[in-house]
Phi, psi and omega in degrees: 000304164293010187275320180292355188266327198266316172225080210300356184238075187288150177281345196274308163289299169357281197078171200286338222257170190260014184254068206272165158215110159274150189258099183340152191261207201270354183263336165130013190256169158248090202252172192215224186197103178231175176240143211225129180035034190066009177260149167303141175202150156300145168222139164285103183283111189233097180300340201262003201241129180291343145237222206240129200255153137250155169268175147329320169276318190308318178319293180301355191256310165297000205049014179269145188236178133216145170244053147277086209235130182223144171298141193208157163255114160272144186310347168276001166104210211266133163241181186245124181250185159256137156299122138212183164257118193264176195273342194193122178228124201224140186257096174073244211267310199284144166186120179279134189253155208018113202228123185289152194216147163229142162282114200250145188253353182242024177275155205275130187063175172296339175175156183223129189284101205240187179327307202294327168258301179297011188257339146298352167247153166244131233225131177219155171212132186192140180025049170112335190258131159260104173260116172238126172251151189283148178228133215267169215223135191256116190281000000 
């Protein structure tokens, strides 16, 4: 029961449609349940963090490596992330394929959803609810 409370936006309620809405959790965020290369991970929905942050364990549960190592800023200040691409990241219905990622080894929780997927939606936000719609995209 707290879990649903801590996190209301479970993939089984998501569903399917290209259209998702999340519900803020009770600190005011928005975190959900996605699938990152098909395996399930908590994710932090962050408009303001510029890609897609994974930790250290969801990488090694995935099997992802990188020796691309770069610097980064986070709210705890600096860290050394990794590069990579994951093949597929997907929320409810929506999904992106080849998505810059980096793997941060000292991040809080499983994962953090950022620019690098969401910049690919179109993303509304109003009264407590976060709407991210798939967006078709003309090659």
């Amino acid at each position: 029961m707290a879990d649903k409370v801590l996190n209301p936006n479970k993939a089984e309620v998501l569903g399917n449609a290209k259209t998702v809405v999340l519900q803020r959790d009770p600190s005011g965020h928005y975190r959900a349940e996605a699938l990152i290369n098909g395996i399930k991970a908590d994710v932090l929905v962050d408009t303001g963090a510029t890609g897609v942050a994974i930790s250290q364990k969801l990488a090694d549960s995935l099997g992802l490596s990188s020796n691309a190592a770069i610097s980064t800023t986070t709210a705890n200040g600096q860290a050394v992330s990794y590069l990579l691409r994951l093949a597929s990241v997907k929320l409810g219905g929506i999904e992106a394929k080849d998505v810059a990622a980096t793997i941060t080894p000292g991040l809080e929780g499983e994962a953090l959803l950022g620019m690098s997927f969401l910049s690919r939606m179109d993303i509304r936000l109003y009264k407590g609810e976060m709407t991210i719609k798939q967006v078709e995209v003309d090659d």
